[in-house]
Z-matrix of the N, CA and C atoms (Angstrom, degrees):
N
C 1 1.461
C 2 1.523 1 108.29
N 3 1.505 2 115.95 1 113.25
C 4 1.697 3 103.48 2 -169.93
C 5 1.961 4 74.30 3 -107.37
N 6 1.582 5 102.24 4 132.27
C 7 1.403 6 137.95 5 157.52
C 8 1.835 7 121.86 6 -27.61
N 9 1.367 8 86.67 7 -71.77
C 10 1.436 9 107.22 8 -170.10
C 11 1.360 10 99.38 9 -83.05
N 12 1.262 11 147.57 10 -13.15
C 13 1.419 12 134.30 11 175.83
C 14 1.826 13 107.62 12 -101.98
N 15 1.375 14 105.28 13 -19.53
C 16 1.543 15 88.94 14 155.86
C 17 1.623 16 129.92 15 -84.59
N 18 1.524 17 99.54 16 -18.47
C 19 1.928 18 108.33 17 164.50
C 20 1.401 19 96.37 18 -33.53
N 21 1.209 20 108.54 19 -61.63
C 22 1.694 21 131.15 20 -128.85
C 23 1.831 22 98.94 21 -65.09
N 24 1.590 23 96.96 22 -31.61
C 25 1.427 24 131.94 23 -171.58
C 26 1.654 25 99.56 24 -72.53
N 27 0.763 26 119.86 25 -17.42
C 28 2.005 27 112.47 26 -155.68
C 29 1.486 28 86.86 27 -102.22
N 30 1.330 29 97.31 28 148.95
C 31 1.786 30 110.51 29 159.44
C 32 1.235 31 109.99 30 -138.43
N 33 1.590 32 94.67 31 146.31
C 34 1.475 33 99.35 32 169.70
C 35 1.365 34 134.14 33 -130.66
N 36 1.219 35 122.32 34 -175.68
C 37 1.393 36 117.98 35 -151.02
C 38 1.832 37 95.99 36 -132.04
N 39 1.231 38 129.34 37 133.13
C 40 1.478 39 117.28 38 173.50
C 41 1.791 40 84.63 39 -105.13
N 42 1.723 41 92.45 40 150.65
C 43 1.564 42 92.14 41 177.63
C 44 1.919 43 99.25 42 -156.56
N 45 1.145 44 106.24 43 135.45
C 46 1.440 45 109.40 44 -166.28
C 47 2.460 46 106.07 45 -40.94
N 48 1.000 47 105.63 46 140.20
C 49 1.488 48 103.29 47 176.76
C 50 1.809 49 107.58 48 -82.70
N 51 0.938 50 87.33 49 -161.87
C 52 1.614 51 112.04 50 -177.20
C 53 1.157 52 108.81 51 -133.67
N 54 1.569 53 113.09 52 -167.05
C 55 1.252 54 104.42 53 173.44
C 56 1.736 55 127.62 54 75.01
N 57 1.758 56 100.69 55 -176.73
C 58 1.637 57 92.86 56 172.03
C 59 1.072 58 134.89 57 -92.07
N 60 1.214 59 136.52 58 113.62
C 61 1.440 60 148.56 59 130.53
C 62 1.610 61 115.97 60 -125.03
N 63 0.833 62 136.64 61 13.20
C 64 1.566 63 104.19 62 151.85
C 65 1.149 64 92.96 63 118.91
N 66 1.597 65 114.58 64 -141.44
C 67 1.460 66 152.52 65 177.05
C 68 1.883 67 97.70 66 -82.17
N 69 1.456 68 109.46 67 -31.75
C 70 1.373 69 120.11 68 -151.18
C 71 2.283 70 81.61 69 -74.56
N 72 1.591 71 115.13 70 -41.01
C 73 1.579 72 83.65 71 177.31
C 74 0.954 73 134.73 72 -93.49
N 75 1.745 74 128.93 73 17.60
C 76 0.778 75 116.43 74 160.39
C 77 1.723 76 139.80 75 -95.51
N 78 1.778 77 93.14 76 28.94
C 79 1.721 78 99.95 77 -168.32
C 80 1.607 79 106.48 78 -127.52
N 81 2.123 80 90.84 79 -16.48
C 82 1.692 81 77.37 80 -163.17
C 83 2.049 82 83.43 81 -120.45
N 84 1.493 83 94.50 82 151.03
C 85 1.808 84 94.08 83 168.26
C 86 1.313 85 110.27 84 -90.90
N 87 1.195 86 120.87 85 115.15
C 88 1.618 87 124.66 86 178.08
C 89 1.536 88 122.00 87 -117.72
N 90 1.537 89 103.86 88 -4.29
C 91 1.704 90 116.63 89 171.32
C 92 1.792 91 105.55 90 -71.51
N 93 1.159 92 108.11 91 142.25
C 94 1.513 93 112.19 92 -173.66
C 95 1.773 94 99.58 93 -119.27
N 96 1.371 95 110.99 94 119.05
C 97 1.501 96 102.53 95 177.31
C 98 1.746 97 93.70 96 -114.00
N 99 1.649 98 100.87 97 121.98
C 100 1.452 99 106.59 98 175.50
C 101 1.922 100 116.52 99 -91.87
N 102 1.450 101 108.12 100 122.71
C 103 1.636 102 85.27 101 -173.90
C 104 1.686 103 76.18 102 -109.20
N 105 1.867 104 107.30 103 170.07
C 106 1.533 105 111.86 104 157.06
C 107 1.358 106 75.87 105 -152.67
N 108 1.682 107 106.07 106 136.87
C 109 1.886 108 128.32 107 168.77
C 110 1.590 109 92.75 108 -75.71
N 111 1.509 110 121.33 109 143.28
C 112 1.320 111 125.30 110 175.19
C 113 1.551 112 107.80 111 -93.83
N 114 1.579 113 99.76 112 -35.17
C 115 1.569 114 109.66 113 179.86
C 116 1.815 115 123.15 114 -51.50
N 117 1.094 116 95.11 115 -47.61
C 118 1.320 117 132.92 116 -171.59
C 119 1.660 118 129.33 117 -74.85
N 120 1.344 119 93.49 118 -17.45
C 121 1.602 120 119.50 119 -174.49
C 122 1.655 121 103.35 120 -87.23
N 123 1.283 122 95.00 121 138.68
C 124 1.625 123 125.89 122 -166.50
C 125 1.812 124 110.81 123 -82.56
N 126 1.673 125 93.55 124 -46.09
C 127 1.592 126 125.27 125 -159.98
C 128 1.334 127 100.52 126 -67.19
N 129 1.243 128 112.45 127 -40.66
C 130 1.910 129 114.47 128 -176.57
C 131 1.642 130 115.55 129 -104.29
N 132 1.460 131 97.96 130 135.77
C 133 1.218 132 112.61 131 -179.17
C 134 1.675 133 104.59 132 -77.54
N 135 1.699 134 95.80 133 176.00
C 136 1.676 135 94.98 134 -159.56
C 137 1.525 136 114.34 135 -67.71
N 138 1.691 137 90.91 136 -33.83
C 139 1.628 138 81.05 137 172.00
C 140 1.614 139 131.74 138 -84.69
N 141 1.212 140 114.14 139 3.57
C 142 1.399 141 131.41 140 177.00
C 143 1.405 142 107.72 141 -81.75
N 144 1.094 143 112.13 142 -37.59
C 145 1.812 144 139.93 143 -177.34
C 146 2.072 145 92.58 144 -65.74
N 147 1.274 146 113.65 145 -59.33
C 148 1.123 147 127.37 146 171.32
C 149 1.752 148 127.30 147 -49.01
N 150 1.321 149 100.32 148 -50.39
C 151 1.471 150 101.87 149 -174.60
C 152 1.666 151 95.16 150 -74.98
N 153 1.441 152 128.15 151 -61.54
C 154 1.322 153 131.60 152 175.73
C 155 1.900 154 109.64 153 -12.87
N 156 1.271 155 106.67 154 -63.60
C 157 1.584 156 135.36 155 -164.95
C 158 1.861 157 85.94 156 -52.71
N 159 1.108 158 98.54 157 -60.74
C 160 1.756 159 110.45 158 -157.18
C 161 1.982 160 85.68 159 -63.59
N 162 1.106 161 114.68 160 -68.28
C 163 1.602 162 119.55 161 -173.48
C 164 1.441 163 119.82 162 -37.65
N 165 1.155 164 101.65 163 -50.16
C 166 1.361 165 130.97 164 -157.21
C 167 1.724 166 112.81 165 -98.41
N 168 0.932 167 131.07 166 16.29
C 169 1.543 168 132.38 167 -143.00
C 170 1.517 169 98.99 168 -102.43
N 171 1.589 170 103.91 169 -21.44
C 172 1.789 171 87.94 170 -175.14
C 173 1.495 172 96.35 171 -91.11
N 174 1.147 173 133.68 172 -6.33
C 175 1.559 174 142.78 173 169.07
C 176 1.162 175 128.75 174 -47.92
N 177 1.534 176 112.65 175 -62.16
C 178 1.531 177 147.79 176 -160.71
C 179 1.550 178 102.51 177 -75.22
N 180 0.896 179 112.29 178 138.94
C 181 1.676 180 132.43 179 151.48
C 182 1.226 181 109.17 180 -54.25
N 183 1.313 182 120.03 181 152.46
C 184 1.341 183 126.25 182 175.48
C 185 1.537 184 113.04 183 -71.62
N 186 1.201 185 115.78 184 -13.52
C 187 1.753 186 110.48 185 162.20
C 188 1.432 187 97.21 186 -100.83
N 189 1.007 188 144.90 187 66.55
C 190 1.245 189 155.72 188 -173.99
C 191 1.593 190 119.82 189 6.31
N 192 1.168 191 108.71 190 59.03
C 193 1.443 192 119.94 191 -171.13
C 194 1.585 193 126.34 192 -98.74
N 195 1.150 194 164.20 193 83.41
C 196 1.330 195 143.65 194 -121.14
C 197 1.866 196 90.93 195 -96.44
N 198 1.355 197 90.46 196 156.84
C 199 1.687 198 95.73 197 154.21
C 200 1.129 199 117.95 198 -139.08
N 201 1.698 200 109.38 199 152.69
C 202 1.733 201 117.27 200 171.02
C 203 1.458 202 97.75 201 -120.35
N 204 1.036 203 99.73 202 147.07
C 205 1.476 204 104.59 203 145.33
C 206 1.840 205 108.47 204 -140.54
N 207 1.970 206 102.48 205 147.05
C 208 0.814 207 115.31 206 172.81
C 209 1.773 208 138.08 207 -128.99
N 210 1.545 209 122.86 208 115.22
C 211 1.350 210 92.62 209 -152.69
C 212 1.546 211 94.28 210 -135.73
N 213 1.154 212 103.15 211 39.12
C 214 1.511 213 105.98 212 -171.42
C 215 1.750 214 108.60 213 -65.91
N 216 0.891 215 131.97 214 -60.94
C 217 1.237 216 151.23 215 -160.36
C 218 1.648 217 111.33 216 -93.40
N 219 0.814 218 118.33 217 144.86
C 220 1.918 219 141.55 218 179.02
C 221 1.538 220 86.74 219 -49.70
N 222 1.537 221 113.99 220 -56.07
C 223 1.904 222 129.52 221 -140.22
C 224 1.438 223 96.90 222 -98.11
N 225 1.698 224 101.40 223 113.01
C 226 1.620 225 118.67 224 163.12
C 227 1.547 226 121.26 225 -33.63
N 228 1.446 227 97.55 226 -44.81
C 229 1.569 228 115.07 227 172.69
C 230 1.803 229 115.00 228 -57.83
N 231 1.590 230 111.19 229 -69.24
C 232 0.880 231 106.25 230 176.83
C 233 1.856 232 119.20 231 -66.88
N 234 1.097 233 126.65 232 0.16
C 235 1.366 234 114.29 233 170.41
C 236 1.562 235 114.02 234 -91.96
N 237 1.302 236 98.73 235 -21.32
C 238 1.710 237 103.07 236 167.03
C 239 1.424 238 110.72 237 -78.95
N 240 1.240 239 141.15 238 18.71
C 241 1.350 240 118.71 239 -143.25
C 242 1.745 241 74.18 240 -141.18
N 243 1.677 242 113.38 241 -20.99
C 244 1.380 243 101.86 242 -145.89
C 245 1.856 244 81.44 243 -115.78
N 246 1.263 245 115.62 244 -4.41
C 247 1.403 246 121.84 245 -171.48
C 248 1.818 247 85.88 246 -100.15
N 249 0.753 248 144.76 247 -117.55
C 250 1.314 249 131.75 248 169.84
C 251 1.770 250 131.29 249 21.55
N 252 1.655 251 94.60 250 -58.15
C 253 1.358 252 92.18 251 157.11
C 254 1.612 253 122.11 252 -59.43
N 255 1.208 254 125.82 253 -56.96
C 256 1.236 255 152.19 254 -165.59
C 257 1.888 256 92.04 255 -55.97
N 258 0.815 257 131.29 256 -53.59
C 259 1.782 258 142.23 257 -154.97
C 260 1.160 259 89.89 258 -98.23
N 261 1.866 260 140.90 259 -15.57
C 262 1.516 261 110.94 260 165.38
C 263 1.308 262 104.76 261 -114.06
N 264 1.332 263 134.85 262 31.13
C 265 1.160 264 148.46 263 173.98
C 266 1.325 265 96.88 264 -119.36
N 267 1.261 266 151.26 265 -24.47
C 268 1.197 267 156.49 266 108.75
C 269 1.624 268 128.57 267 4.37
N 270 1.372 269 92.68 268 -80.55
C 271 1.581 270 107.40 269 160.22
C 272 1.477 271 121.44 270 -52.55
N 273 1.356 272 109.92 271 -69.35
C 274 1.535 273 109.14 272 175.40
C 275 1.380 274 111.34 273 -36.39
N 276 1.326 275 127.03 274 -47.20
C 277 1.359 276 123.30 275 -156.46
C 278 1.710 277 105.97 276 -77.92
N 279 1.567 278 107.05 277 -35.24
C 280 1.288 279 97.22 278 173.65
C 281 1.421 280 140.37 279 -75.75
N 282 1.764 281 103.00 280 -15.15
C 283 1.363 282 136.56 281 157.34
C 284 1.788 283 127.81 282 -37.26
N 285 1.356 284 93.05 283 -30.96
C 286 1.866 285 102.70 284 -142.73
C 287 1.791 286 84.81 285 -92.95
N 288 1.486 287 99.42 286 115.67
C 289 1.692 288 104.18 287 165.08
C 290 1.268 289 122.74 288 -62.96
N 291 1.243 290 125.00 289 109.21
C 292 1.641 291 119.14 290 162.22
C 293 1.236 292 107.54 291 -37.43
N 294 1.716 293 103.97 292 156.80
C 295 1.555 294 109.33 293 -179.40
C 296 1.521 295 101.67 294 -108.53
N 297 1.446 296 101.78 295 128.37
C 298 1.543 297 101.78 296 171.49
C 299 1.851 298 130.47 297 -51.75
N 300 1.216 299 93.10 298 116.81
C 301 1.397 300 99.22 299 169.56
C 302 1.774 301 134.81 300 -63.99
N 303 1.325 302 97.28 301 113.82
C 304 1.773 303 97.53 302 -174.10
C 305 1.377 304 124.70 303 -101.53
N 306 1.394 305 105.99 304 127.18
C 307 1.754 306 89.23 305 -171.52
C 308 1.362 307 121.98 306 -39.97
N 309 1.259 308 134.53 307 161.21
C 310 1.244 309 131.75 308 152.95
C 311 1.744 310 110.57 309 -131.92
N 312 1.300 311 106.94 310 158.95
C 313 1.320 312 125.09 311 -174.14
C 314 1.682 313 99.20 312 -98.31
N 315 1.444 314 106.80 313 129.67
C 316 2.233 315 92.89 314 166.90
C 317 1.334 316 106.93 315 -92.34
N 318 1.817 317 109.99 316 143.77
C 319 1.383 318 125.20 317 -140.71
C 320 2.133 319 80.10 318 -79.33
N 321 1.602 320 110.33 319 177.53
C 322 1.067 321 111.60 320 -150.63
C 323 1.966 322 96.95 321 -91.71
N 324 1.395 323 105.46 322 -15.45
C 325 1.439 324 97.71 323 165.67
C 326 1.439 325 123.21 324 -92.00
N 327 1.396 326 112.00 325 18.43
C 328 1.401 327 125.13 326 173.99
C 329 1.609 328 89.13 327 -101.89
N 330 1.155 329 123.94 328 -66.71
C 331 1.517 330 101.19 329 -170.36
C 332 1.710 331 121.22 330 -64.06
N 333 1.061 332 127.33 331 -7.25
C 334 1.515 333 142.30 332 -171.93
C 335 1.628 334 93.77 333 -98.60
N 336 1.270 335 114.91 334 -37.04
C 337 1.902 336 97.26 335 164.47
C 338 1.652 337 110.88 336 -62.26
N 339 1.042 338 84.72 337 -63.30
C 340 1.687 339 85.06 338 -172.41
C 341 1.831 340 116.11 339 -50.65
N 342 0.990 341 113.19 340 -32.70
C 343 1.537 342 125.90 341 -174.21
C 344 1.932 343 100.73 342 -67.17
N 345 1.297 344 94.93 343 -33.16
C 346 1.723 345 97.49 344 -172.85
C 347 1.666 346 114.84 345 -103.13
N 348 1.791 347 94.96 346 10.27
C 349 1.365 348 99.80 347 -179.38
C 350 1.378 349 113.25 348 -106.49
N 351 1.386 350 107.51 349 -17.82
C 352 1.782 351 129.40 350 177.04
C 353 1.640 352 83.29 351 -82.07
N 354 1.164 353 144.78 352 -51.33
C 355 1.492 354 131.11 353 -166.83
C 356 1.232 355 115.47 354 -85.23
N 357 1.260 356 108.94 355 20.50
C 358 1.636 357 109.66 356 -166.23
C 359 2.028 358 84.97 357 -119.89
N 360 1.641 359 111.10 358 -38.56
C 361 0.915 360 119.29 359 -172.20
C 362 1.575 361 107.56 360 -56.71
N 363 1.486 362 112.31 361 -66.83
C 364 1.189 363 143.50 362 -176.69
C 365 1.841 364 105.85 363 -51.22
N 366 1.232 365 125.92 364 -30.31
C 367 0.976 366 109.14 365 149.49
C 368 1.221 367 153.78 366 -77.05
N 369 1.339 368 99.05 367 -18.31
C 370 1.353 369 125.42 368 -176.61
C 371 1.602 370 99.71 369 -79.24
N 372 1.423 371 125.90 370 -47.48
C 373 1.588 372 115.56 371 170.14
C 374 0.911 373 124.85 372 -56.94
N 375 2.170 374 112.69 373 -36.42
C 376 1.441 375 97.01 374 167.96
C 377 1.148 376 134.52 375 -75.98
N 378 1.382 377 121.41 376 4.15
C 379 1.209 378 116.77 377 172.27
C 380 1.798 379 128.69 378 -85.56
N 381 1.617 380 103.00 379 -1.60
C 382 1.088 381 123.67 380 -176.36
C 383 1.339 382 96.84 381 -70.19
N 384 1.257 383 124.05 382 -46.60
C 385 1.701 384 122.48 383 -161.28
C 386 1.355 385 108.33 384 -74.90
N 387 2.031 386 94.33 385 -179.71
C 388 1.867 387 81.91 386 -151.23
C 389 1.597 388 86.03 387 -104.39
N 390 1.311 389 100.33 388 168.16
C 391 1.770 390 105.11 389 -157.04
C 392 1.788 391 99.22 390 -69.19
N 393 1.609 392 100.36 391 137.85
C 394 1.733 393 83.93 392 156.35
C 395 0.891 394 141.46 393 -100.86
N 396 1.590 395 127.95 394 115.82
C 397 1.265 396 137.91 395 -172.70
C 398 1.714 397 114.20 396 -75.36
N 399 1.374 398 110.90 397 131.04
C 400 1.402 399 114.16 398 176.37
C 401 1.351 400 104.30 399 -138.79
């Protein structure tokens, strides 16, 4: 995954926000809508292109398009800055192969603790009870 050539890849959209500011949102556009085409992208290899699709699927547009939107902040700048972050923290995360899980066996003084910890238990309750006299 080279970084800077999927930047290069993203477009964006300024689009009036919501929310609070005042008088100040209804003059300036400070919502940032981030699209990147998955199809279309240069930066990812086929199987990177692949895992994304599978990860990412409740995300995507039906032409496989992702969207962000970002409107945290008053500043055009900082909502691009924070939409960007957000969409390659995104990626990475959907990127990262789980590591296969291998059985393992527990070593034989792991099961001999536990075996002497149920008899340690079990005595200790029976000793709670009241003696039987016959």
């Amino acid at each position: 995954m080279n970084e800077s050539q999927i930047i290069q890849e993203l477009q964006f959209k300024a689009v009036r926000s919501s929310g609070a500011g005042g008088q100040h949102v209804n003059k300036v556009s400070t919502k940032i809508e981030l699209t990147y085409d998955l199809d279309n992208s240069t930066a990812l290899t086929e199987n990177e292109k692949e895992r994304l699709l599978l990860k990412l699927a409740n995300r995507l547009t039906k032409e496989n398009v992702l969207l962000l939107q970002c409107d945290d902040s008053r500043s055009q700048h900082k909502n691009k800055a924070l939409a960007i972050k957000r969409f390659l923290a995104l990626v990475k995360g959907a990127l990262v192969v789980p590591k296969i899980r291998r059985k393992t066996k527990p070593s034989r003084s792991a099961i001999q603790k536990r075996l002497n910890s149920k008899k340690k238990s079990a005595l200790k309750k029976s000793n709670r009870r009241k003696p039987n006299v016959d």
